[in-house]
C-alpha positions in Angstrom: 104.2 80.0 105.2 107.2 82.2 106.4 107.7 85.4 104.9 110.3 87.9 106.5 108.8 91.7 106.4 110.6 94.8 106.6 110.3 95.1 110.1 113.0 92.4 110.1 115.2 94.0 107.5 114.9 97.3 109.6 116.0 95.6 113.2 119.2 94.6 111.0 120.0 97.8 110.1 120.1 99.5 106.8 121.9 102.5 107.3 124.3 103.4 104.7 122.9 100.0 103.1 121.6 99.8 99.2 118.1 98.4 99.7 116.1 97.2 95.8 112.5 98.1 96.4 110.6 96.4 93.6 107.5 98.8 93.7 104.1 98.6 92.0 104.0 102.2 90.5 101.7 101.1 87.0 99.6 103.9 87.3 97.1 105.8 84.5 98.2 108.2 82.6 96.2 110.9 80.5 97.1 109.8 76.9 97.4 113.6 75.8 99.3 115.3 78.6 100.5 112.3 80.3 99.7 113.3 83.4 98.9 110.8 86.1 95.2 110.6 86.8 95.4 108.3 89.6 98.6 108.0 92.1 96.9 105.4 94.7 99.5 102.9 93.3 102.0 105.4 94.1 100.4 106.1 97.7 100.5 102.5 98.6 104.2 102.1 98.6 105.1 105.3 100.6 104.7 103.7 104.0 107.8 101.1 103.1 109.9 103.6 101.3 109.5 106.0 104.4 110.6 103.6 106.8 113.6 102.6 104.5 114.0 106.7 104.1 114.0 107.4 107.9 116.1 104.4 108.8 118.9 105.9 106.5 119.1 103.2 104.0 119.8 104.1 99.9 116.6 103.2 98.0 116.6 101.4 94.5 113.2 101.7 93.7 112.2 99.8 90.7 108.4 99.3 88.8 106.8 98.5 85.6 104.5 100.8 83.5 102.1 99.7 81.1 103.2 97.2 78.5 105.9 98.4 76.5 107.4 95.7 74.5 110.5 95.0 75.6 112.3 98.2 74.5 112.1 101.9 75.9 109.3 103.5 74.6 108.7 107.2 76.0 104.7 107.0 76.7 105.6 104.4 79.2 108.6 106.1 80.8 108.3 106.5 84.6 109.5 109.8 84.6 106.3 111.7 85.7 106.2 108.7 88.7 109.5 110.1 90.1 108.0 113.7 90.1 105.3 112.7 91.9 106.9 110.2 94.2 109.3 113.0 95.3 106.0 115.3 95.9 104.9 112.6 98.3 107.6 111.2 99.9 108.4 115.9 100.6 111.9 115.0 98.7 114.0 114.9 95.2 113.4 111.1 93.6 116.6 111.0 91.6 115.4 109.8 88.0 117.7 107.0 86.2 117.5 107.4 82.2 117.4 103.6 81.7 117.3 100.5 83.9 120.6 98.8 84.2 122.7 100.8 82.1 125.0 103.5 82.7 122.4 106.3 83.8 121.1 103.8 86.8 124.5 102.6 87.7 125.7 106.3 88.6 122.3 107.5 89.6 122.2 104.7 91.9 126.2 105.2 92.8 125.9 108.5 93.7 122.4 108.0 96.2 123.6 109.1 99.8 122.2 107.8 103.1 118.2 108.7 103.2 118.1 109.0 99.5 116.0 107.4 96.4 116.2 106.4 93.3 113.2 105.3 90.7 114.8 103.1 88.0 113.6 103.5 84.3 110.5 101.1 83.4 111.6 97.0 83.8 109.4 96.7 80.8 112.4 98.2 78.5 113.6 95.1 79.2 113.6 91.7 77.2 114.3 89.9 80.1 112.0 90.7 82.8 109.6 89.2 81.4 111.1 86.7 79.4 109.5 83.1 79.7 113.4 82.1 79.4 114.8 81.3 82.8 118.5 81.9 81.8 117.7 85.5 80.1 115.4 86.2 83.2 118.1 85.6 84.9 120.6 87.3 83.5 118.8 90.3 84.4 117.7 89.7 87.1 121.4 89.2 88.2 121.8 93.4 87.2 119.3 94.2 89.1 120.1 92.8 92.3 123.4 93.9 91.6 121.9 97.3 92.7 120.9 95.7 96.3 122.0 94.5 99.5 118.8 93.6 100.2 115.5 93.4 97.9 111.9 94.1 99.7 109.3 93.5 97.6 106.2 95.5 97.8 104.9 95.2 94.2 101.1 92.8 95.3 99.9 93.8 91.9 102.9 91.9 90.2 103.4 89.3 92.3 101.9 86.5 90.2 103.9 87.4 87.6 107.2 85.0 87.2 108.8 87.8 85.9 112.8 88.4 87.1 112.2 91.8 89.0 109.8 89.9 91.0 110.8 86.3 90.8 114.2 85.6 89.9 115.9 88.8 92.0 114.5 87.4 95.5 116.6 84.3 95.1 119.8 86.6 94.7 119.5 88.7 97.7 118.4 88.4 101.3 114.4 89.2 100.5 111.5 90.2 102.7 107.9 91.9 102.4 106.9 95.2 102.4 104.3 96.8 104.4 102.3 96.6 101.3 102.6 93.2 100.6 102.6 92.1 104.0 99.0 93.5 104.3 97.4 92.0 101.1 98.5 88.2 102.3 97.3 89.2 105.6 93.9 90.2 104.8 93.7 87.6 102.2 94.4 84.4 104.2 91.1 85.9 106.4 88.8 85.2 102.8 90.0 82.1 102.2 90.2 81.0 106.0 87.0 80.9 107.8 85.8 84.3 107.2 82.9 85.5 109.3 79.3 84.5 107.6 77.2 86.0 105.9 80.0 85.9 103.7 79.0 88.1 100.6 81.0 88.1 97.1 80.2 90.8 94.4 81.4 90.1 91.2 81.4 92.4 88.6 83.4 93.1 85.1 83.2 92.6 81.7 84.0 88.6 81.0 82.7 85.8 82.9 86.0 83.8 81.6 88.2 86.0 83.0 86.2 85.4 86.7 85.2 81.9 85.8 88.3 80.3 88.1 87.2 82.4 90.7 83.8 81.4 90.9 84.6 78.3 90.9 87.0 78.7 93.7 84.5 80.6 95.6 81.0 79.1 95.0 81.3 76.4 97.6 82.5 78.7 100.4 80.4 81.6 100.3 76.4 82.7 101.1 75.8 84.9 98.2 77.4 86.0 94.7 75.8 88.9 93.4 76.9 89.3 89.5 77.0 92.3 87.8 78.8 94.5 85.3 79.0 93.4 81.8 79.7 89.3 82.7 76.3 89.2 83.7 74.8 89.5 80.2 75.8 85.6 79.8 74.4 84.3 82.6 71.0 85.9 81.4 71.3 84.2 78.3 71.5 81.4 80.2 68.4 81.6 82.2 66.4 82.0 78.8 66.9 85.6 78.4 67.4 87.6 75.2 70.0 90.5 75.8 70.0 92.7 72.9 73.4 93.7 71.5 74.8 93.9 75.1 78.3 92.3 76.0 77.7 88.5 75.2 80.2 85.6 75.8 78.1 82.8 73.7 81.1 79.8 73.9 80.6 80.3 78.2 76.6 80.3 78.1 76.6 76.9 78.7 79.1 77.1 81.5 76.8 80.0 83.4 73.8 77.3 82.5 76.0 74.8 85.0 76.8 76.9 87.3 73.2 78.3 88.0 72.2 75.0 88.1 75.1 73.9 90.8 74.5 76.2 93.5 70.7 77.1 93.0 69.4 80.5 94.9 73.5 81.4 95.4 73.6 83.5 92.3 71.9 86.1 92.5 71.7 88.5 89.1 70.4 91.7 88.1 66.5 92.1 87.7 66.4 95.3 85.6 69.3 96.8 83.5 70.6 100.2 82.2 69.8 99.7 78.1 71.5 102.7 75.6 71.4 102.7 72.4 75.1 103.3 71.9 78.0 102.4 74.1 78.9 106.3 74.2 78.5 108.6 77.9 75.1 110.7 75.8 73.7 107.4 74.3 70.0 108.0 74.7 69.2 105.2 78.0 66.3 103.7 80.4 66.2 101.2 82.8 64.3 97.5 81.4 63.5 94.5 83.2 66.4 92.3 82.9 64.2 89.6 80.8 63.2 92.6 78.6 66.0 94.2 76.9 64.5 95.5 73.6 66.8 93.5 70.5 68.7 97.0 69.6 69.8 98.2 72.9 73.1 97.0 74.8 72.8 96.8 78.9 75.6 99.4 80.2 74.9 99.3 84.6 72.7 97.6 86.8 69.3 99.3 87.8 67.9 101.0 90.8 65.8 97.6 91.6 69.0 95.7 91.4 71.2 98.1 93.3 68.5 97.6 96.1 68.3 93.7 96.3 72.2 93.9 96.0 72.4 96.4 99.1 69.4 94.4 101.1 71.9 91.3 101.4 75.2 93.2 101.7 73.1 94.9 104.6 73.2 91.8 106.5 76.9 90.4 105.3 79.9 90.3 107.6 82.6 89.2 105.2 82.6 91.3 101.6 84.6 91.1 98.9 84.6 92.9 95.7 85.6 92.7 92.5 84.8 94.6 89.3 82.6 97.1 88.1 78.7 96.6 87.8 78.6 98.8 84.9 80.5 101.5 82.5 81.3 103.6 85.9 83.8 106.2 83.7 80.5 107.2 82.0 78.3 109.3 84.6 75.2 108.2 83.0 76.2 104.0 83.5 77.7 104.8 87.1 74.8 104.9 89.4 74.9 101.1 89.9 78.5 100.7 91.0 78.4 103.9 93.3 75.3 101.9 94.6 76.7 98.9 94.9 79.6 100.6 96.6 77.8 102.7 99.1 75.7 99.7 100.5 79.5 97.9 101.0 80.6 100.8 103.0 77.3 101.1 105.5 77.5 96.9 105.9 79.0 96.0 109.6 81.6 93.5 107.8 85.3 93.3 106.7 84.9 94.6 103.1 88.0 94.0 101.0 87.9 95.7 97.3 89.8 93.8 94.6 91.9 96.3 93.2 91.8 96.8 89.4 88.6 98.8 88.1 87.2 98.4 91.4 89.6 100.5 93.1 90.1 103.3 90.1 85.7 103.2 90.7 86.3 104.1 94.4 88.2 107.0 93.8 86.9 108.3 90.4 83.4 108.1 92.1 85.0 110.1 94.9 83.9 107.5 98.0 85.8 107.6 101.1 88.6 104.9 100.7 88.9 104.7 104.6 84.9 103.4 104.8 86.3 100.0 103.1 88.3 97.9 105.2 91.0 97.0 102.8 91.3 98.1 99.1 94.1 96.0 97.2 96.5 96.8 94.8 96.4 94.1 92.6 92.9 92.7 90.7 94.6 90.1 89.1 96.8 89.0 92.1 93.7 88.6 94.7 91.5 86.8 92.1 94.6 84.3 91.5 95.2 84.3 95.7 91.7 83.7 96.2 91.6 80.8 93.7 94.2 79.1 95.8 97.2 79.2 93.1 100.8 80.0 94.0 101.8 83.4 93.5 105.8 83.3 92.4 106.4 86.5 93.8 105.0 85.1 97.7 106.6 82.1 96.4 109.9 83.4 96.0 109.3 85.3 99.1 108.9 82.0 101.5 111.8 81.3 103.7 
């Protein structure tokens, strides 16, 4: 695979040159004040942007936010990203009104040398992400109309075929971010020949939404330690009765086969959180996994877990993690993810975290992101890399 990066696009020159950034800047925001609650997303681009910035070029920066349907709808307007872009970046982020109308043509006319722009949400869009190739297209052909060159430094969108990430790349001379660049890099070392104990921590609500990836990974690690609320169905189907925690009955059967395919590689939680409610004062103790009383729903793994979990991390040299092992936004269901965490963070390995809720648990939890040795931007896009399917935005990236 050959993928040109920016340092390529930068020995070119790009001085005075319109440069499409297709960014990943889908961050949280506080549904009252609309405040941003978490700008990691935001952080993660600003080592391409700078480089662009510095080297003189005039940055198009474009991103989705949320999922708005198709039109502009104002909770999902990117405004509040531009604010705090131009915070980090120590300069003005000049704000088009709409995405390829008039505001963004003479926002983007008007940039100067050094200079960004942050394009309304693509999501007010039809056709990004259209499932029609010619109205993809046509879109795709105004936005690169904003270009001379199109970097693309969205990982958390790139298995998407949508046209910001798919169809532009094929319109305009294309390379990698930094960002981007990094995730395949670190990637391609998982699905490699990673260095063994190799140690895969799944966690989550729904074992169908991880069930292609542990398929993908059972044969190629040492251990998968399950967790978080996917691993009320495999309990079930060890024999276990689960209360009214989170159940998946059509995939008990499916756990059954699995348990039964790699036998002593699964290894699930032994005693369990149990509330009464699924709310953060719910009244709670910790049960053996194979004793969750009928009216009581599991919401984190227990302390007896947390310390089998840590006691083979301990010994891992390849980690990766995805998902949650419990309701970490509640402080009383937290304890087993920050566990679970911690122990990742003391192993001697290459610990990769899996973006998604894994990465909004690192920082809401307040652990030191630099104790990992990669945190991605994109849950969904690492799961699907790791599963072995084509991503169209790497796709459309390959020379």
């Amino acid at each position: 695979m050959t993928i040109r990066n920016l340092d390529d696009l930068l020995a070119e020159g790009v001085s005075g040159r319109r440069v499409l950034v297709r960014a990943d800047l889908n961050v949280p925001l506080d549904k009252q004040s609309g405040e941003i609650t978490d700008d990691g997303r935001i952080r993660a681009v600003l080592p391409t942007l700078s480089a662009l910035v510095k080297a003189g070029a005039r940055v198009v920066v474009c991103s989705h936010l949320g999922r708005p349907k198709g039109a502009p709808d104002p909770q999902f307007s990117l405004r509040p990203v531009a604010g705090r872009l131009g915070e980090l970046l120590d300069a003005p982020v000049h704000f088009a009104e709409d995405t390829v109308g008039d505001s963004a043509r003479s926002t983007v006319d008007a940039l100067a040398d050094g200079q960004v722009a942050l394009l309304e949400n693509l999501r007010f869009n039809k056709g990004e992400t259209s499932k029609d190739s010619a109205e993809r297209g046509a879109f795709a052909d105004q936005l690169a109309a904003f270009g001379e060159a199109y970097v693309d430094d969205a990982f958390g969108a790139v298995h998407r075929k949508h046209a910001s990430v798919y169809d532009v790349p094929a319109r305009l001379p294309h390379v990698a971010g930094r960002l981007v660049l990094r995730e395949v890099e670190v990637l391609s070392r998982l699905t490699g020949a990673p260095e063994r104990p190799y140690v895969v921590v799944l966690g989550g609500s729904k074992v169908s939404d991880k069930l292609a990836v542990i398929e993908a990974l059972l044969p190629t690690v040492d251990r998968l330690l399950i967790g978080g609320g996917m691993c009320f169905t495999f309990l079930k189907a060890q024999g276990h009765e689960v209360g009214t925690s989170l159940l998946e009955e059509e995939m008990v059967e499916t756990c059954r086969n699995l348990l039964e395919r790699a036998p002593g590689k699964i290894m699930l939680p032994v005693d369990v959180v149990a509330a009464d409610a699924f709310a953060p004062d719910a009244a709670h103790d910790t049960v053996p996994a194979d004793g969750i009383p009928s009216h009581r729903l599991g919401l984190d793994i227990g302390p007896e877990t947390v310390a089998g979990f840590a006691a083979v991390l301990s010994d891992a040299k390849t980690i990766f993690w995805n998902g949650p092992m419990g309701v970490f936004e509640m402080a009383a269901f937290a304890n087993g993810t920050r566990g679970v965490a911690e122990a990742i963070t003391k192993a001697d390995a290459f610990s990769v975290v899996g973006g998604g809720d894994s990465a909004a648990a690192v920082r809401a939890l307040g652990l030191d992101e630099s104790s990992f040795g990669h945190i991605s931007t994109g849950g969904g896009a690492s799961l699907e890399y790791l599963e072995g399917k084509t991503l169209p935005g790497i796709a459309a990236l390959e020379n």
